[in-house]
Structure formats: C-alpha cells, structure tokens
N, C-alpha and C positions, 0 to 999 in steps of 0.2 A: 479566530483571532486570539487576541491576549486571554481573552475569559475562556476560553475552550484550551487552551494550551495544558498542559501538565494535569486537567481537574482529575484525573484516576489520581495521581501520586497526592495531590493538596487532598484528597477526600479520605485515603488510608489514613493520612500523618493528622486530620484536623478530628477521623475519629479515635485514635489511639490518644492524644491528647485532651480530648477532651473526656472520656473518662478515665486518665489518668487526675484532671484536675479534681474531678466529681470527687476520687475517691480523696484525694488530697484536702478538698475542704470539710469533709466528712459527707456530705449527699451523697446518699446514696442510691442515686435513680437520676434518669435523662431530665432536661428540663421538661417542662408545662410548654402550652402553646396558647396563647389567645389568640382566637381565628375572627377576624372582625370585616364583615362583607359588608358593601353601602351600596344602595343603588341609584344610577342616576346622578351622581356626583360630581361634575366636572372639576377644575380646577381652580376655584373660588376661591377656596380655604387659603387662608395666609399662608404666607412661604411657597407656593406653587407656581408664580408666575402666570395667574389667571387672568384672562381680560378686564374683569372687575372680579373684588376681591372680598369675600365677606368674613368679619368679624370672626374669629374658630378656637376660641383660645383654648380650649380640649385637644382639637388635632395638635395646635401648636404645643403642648403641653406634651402630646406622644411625642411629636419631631423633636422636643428636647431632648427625649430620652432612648432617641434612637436617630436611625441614618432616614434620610426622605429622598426619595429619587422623584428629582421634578422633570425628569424626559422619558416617565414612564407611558406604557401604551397597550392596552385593550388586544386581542388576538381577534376578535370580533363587537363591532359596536353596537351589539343588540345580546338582552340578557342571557338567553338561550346558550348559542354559542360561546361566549364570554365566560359564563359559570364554567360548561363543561369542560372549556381547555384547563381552566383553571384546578377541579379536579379530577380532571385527567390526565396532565400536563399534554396534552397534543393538541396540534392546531387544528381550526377547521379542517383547512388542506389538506392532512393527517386523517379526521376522524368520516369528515364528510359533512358534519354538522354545521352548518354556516344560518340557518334560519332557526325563529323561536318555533314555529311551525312544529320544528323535526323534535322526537321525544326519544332524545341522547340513547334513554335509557333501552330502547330498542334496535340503536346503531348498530351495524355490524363490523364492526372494529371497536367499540366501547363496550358493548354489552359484557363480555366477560373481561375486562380490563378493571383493573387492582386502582382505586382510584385513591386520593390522598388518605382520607378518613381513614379506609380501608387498609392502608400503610400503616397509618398508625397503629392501627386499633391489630393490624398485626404482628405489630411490634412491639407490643406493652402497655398498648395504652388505653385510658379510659375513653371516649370518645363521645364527647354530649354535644346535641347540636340544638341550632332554635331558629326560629325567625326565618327570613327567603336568603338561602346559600343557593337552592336551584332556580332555576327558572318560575316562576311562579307570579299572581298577581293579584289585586284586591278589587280587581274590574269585573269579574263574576264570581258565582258561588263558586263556580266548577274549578278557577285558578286559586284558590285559595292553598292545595294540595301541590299543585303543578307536577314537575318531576321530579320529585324526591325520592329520593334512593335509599330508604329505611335501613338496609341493611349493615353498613357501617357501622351506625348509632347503636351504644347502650341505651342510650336515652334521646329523645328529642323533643321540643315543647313548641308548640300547646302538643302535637303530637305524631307518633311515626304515620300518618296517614294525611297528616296536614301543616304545613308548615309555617303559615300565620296565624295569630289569632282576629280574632272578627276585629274587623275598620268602626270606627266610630262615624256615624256618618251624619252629614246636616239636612237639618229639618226639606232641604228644597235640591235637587240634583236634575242638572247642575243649578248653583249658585250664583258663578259668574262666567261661565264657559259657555260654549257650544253644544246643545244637544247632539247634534253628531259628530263630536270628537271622541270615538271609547265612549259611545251610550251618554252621555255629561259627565265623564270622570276627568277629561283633559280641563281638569277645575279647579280652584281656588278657594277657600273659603275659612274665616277665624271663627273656629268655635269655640264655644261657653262650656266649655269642661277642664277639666283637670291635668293635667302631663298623665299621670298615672293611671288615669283611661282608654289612652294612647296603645293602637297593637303594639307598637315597636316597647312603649313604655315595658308592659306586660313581659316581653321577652326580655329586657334587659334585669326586670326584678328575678325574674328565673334565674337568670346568669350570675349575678349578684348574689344567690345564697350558694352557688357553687363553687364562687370563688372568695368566699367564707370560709368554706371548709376544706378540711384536710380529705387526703383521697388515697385509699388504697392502693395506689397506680400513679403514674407520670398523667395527666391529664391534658386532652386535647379539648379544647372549649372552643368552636363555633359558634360566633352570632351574627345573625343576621339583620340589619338594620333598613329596614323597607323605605324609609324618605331619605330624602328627596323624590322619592319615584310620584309620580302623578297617583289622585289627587293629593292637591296642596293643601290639606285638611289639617291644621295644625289651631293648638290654642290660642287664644287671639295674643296671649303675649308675645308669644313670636310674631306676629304680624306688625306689633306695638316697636318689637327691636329696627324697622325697616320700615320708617317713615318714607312714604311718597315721595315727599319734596324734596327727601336725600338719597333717592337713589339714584345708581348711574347704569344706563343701558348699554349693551352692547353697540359696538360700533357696526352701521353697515354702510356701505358707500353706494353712491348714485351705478348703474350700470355694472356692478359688481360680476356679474353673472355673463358677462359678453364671452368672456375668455373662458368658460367652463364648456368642456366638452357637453353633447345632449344626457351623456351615459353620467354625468354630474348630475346636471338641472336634475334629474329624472326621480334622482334619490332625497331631495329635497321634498317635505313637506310645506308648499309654496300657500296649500288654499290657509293652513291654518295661520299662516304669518297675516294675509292679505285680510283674513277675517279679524285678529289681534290689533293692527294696525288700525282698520277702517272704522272699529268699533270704539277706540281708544280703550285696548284694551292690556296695553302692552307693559305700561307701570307697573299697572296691579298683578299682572302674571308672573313678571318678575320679584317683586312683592310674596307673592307667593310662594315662590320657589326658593325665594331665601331664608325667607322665614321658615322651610324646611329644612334649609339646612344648619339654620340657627338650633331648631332642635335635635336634627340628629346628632349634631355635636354636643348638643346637652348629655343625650345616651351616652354618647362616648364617655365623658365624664366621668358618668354615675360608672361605667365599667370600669375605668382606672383607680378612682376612688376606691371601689370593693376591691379591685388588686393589691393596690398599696396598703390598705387597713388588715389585709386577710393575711393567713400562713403562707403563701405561696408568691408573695411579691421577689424574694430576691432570686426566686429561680423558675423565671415564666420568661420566654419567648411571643414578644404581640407583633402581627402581622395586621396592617390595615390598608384593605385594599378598594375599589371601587370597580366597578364592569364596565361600564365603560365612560365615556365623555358625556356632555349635554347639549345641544344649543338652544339657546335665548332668542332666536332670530337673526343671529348669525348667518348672512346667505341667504337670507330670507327662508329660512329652515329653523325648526323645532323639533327637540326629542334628539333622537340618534343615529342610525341606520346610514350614517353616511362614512365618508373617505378622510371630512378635512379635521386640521387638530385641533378644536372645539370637540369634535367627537370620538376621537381615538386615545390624547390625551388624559392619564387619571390620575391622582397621588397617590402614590405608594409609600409606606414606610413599612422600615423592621427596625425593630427595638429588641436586643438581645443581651442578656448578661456578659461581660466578658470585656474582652478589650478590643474592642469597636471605637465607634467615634459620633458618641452623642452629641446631639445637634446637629451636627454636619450636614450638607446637603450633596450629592453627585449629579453631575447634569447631563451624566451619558446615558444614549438610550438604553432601555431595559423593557422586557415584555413583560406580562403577568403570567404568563407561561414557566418566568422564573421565579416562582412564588415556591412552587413543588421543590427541583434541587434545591433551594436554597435552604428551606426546612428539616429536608434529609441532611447536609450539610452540617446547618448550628444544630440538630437533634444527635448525631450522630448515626444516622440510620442505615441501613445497609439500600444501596440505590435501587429503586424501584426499576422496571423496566425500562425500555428507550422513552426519553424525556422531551418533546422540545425544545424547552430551554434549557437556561444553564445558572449555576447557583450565582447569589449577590454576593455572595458573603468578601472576594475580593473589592468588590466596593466598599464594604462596609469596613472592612481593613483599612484600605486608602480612598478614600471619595474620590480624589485627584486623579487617580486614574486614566489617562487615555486611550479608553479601547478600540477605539475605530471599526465598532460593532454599527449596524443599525437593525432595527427589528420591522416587522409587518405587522397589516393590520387586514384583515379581508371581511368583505361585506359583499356574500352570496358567492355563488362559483367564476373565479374567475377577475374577482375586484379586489386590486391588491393596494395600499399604501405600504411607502417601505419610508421608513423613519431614523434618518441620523444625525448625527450634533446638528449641523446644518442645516441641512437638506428636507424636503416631502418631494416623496414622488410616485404618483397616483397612475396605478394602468389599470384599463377597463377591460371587460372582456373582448370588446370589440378595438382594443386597439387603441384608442383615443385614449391622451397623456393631460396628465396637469404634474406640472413643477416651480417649487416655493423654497423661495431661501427663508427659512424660520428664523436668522438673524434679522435679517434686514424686513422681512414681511409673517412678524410673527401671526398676522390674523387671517393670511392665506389669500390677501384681497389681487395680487399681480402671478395669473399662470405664465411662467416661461417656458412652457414645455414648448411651446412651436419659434421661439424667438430666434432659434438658430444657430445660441449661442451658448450650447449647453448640452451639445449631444454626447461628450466622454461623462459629463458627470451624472447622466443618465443611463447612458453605458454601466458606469459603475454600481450605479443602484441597483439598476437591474438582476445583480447578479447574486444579492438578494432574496431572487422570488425561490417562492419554494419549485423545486426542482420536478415535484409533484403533485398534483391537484385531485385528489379524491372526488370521486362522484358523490354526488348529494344524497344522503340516508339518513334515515329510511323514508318510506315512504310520505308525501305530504302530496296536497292540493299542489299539482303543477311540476310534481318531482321530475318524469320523464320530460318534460316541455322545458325544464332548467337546463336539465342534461343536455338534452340534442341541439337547443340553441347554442351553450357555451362549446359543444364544440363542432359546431359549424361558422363559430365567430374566429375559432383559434383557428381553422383550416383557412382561412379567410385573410389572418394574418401574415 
C-alpha cells in the first residue's frame, strides 16, 4: 500500500541526504542507536491506550521526544519468536520459528542470516549489547544464557556467554504464587534491597558508562530490560507506588468466552486465572506487575538521563520496543501466547534527530518487524536482505498518515491475527474465526466472526495472511506432531 509504494527511490534520496546533512553540520559519522528491549510490557504506560494505565513518566518523557505508535503489534506473542523476527526482520511464517521451544539460532533459514546487530556492526559500527535481546529467562540456571548470539557483539554484559546477571531473589519461593506455576516464579514479592541490586539495575549501570563516553565508531547500544517479565521481585518501593486500595483491574465479563472458538479457550491459561481468583489473589498480582513496571521505567530514566548528560545525546537514534502484549486476566488468561489485543499489542516509539514530529502519536498499524527498515532508513544503511516489514520513518514524517496497511501476529503454525485501524481478525489452523471491531469493542469481549454480517470484511483481511507458511524449525518436542496436524487441518479446510 502507501508504505510500500516508492520505498527503493525515498531510501536512495533519504541516504544521500542524510550524509549530505551529516557533513553540513560538521559530524562526521552516522548517527548512534539506543536499542532498548522490555519484556512482558503490554500497554499500560501513558499515552498507549491501555486497558488500565500506569503512572511511566520516563516512557512519556522518550514519547516527547519522539513519534509513538499506539497500534503497534508483536510478529509473535511469545519471547522466542518475537525476539527473532525482530533481529531478523522475518516472520515466523518466514523463519519457521513460532515457539520459545525452537533455538532460532539453529533454524535453517536464520542460521546463516545477517541479523540487525550484525548489520551494524557491518557497517561501522560499535555494537554493545546487555541484558535479555534473546530469548532468555531468570526461571533456571540453564535460561539465564538462553539464545544469544555472541557473535555480533564487540562487547556484551555480564557476558558473551550469558545474557543476564543473577536475579536477586526472596528469602521464600514462591512468596505469594503457585508452587506450580514456573517452579513458584509465576510470583510476586517486595523486597528489602536497593534499586542497584537489581539484574536489570546492574545492566543499565553498564549502559550508563557507555553512553558517557565518546567512541571510536558510530555506536549501536542494546539493552535489555528483563521486568516486567515474571517474577515480580522488585523493591518494596515500587509496590509502595501501587496501593491496593487504588488499583484498577482488568475488566472481564460474565460468559465472555461463549463466542470463542475451542482453538481460542485452548490457548488461554484458564487454571492459573481460576487459582488467582479463588485465592484472592488477583490485587496483589497486579500489584505486582505494576510495581514492575514502575521500575522498569525507572531504568528507562537513568538511560535517558546518561544520554542527555553524555557526548552523544544530539546525535543518537532510541528505539523502544516491547515482545510482545500481557494479560492480567483478561479472558480469564494470564501471561501471553495467545491471539487477542491484550496480547499482540505493544508500544513502540522512535525518537530520532532530525525533522520528525516529536511528541506525536500515529495510530496506524505497524509491526515490530518494522523496527529493522526503519533503522537502515534514519541510519542510512545500505538495505539488508528481503525484510518483512517496512520502514516508519513515513510516519514519523507525518503521523497522520492513512495507510490502509494492517499487520499479523501468529502464535504456532498456522494461528494467525491480522490487525487494522479497525478491525481483529483471528483464523485458527483449524479453520474457526473470531472478529472484533477495535473501535467500538476495544477489549475484544463481542466475536462477530459467525454473525453473518461481516463476511467482505473478512474477505478483506484475509488477504493479509501470509501467502506462506514455513514449516516449524528446528527441531523441538512435538516438531513433526505440529507439522502433520496443521497440515491435515489446512487440507481440511
């Protein structure tokens, strides 16, 4: 459509331009990049149009200083997959990658694929990384490392062989969760320590003396910021921001679930809602989960702060993006791995030197798929191989914008959300539809897909899906059992 239209000729004309300007102000080298990954983040933060909304005045602080796309959306809503598109720029559907299961790094379509970093870092640039950009988690020893891909990085902390630093962790696990939710990690708990003992703390002090100093090279800085992701182990002040008796829960309605296909219910994690629930435990979880996000926007902070004080603030490009959605109990579901826009939706912003349009918001969809062009783009980079997406930077030009784009979102082989101004529209492998007017039913509570009266505008979405569906890789528990179901479902269809 409109964003696909002319991008070879806008990408010649926008890099001649821009190191004509480079050399005209006197720099002399591409811009910097701050690469800022959050996990587990749905759309809370002010200015997002989140179901409930928590206090972010950091994020709000980047959105001033940059464009924010509040109808941005996940390529997969589970970390695994979600990382990889993102440095890879391909989709599942593309790579084959749709589960945390599959270890990207031995896909056979990614494995020798040029991925963002590796862009960089072949194009001049320094490349530091920290904190979880891959798949990775702080639920055993062995995820601490997950799939990280060293090679890229000049540097990476704590280090090329592990991607977080050790969790701080409370005296009793779990504290307030489920022993069998994740071992007692699906938990909650205010501890009696410092910000600065914090994993995530530790990586962003890394980050912090890097964007102090000056650098022999155009610098690409990755960080990683691990909370919100489960456990909710944060200091007790952040628990102190998010009084009980003021907070507001997700909305869910009586019977909600009648009109969901089985291939819906199915993807819902229903026991941990019903155990949350029955236990009264549903406050304090939330509680919890904000009070993470109270301090990951703390980090955020402290990295702007070191930007704006350091050499490098008037010519740094910051990119903030999230993997994917959340839910609170939404659908009587928690966590991710599902279809609807609690879990697809993410914030995105870019913030770049130049003549953009800080503050502004654009509310057309966009993928994180378009994170890659966009970068190549406002870098000037010479374009990496075939891309899935497509650069922002025309939004960031005009927000206003009407592209009459929508993007997807897939969760396993074969489960596709396709997402436009409007519209959600949900196909399962097996066939079964759900469809949501996001105007009028932003919380996804009324399926029209069987109502009757909506089969062209289903028609149109449709045409959407990806045109190809890559077989599941590599290998994982249940790989051929994935395979040969979905496509006995599609012959089926």
């Amino acid at each position: 459509m409109f964003l696909h239209s002319c991008i070879a000729v806008r990408f010649c004309l926008f890099g001649i331009l821009i190191l004509l300007s480079l050399r005209v102000s006197g720099v002399e080298r591409p811009p910097n990049v701050l690469f800022i990954a959050i996990d587990d983040l749905n759309t809370s933060p002010e200015g997002f149009n989140g179901e409930t909304t928590i206090h972010t005045p950091n994020i709000s602080r980047l959105a001033e200083m940059g464009v924010r796309f509040t109808n941005a959306h996940c390529a997969a809503p589970a970390c695994n997959p979600s990382r990889a598109s993102v440095m890879t720029g391909l989709a599942p559907t593309t790579s084959g990658v749709y589960l945390n299961s599959q270890d990207w790094r031995e896909n056979q379509v990614l494995e020798s694929r040029i991925t963002l970093p590796q862009h960089f870092k072949n194009n001049g640039y320094r490349t530091l990384g920290g904190g979880k950009l891959y798949h990775a988690a702080s639920l055993s020893d062995g995820m601490y490392e997950g799939y990280l891909d060293p090679r890229p990085w000049d540097d990476y902390f704590p280090s090329k062989s592990r991607q977080m630093p050790e969790e701080v962790d409370p005296p009793k696990i779990p504290t307030n969760g489920n022993p069998k939710f994740y071992g007692g990690h699906m938990d909650w708990a205010a501890l009696d320590i410092d910000t600065d003992e914090m994993a995530d703390a530790k990586v962003v002090s890394w980050a912090e003396k890097h964007l102090a100093q000056t650098h022999d090279k155009p610098l690409f800085l990755a960080v990683g910021i691990y909370r919100p992701h489960i456990p909710w182990w944060t200091p007790k002040e952040y628990f102190d921001r998010h009084p009980i008796d003021e907070l507001v829960l997700p909305q869910v309605i009586e019977n909600d679930l009648e009109d969901v296909p089985e291939a819906g219910r199915a993807m819902r994690k229903q026991g941990w809602h019903q155990w949350t629930v029955e236990h009264g435990k549903w406050e304090e979880a939330v509680q919890g989960y904000n009070a993470s996000v109270s301090f990951a926007d703390d980090m955020i902070g402290r990295l702007l702060t070191a930007l704006e004080n350091g050499p490098l603030a008037d010519n740094t490009i910051i990119v903030l993006w999230t993997d994917h959605g959340y839910h609170l109990g939404q659908k009587e579901h928690w966590e991710k791995f599902a279809l609807w826009e609690q879990t697809t939706r993410v914030p995105l912003i870019v913030a770049a030197p130049g003549g953009y349009q800080p503050g502004e918001a654009s509310n057309q969809p966009v993928s994180l798929l378009d994170i890659f062009p966009t970068l190549n783009e406002l870098c000037g980079l010479p374009s990496a191989t075939k891309l899935d997406g497509v650069s922002l930077v025309p939004l960031m030009e005009n927000p206003n914008i009407q592209t009459g784009r929508a993007v997807v979102t897939t969760q396993g082989l074969g489960n596709h959300s396709i997402r436009s101004d409007k519209w959600r529209y949900i196909l399962y492998a097996d066939g079964s539809e759900e469809l949501y007017d996001q105007i009028e039913d932003s919380k996804n509570f009324h399926n029209l897909a069987d109502s009757g009266h909506h089969d062209v505008v289903k028609q149109e979405l449709a045409t959407w899906l990806p045109a190809y569906e890559a077989e599941a890789h590599p290998t994982f528990n249940g790989q051929k059992a994935m395979n040969d179901k979905y496509a006995a479902m599609k012959e089926k269809r």
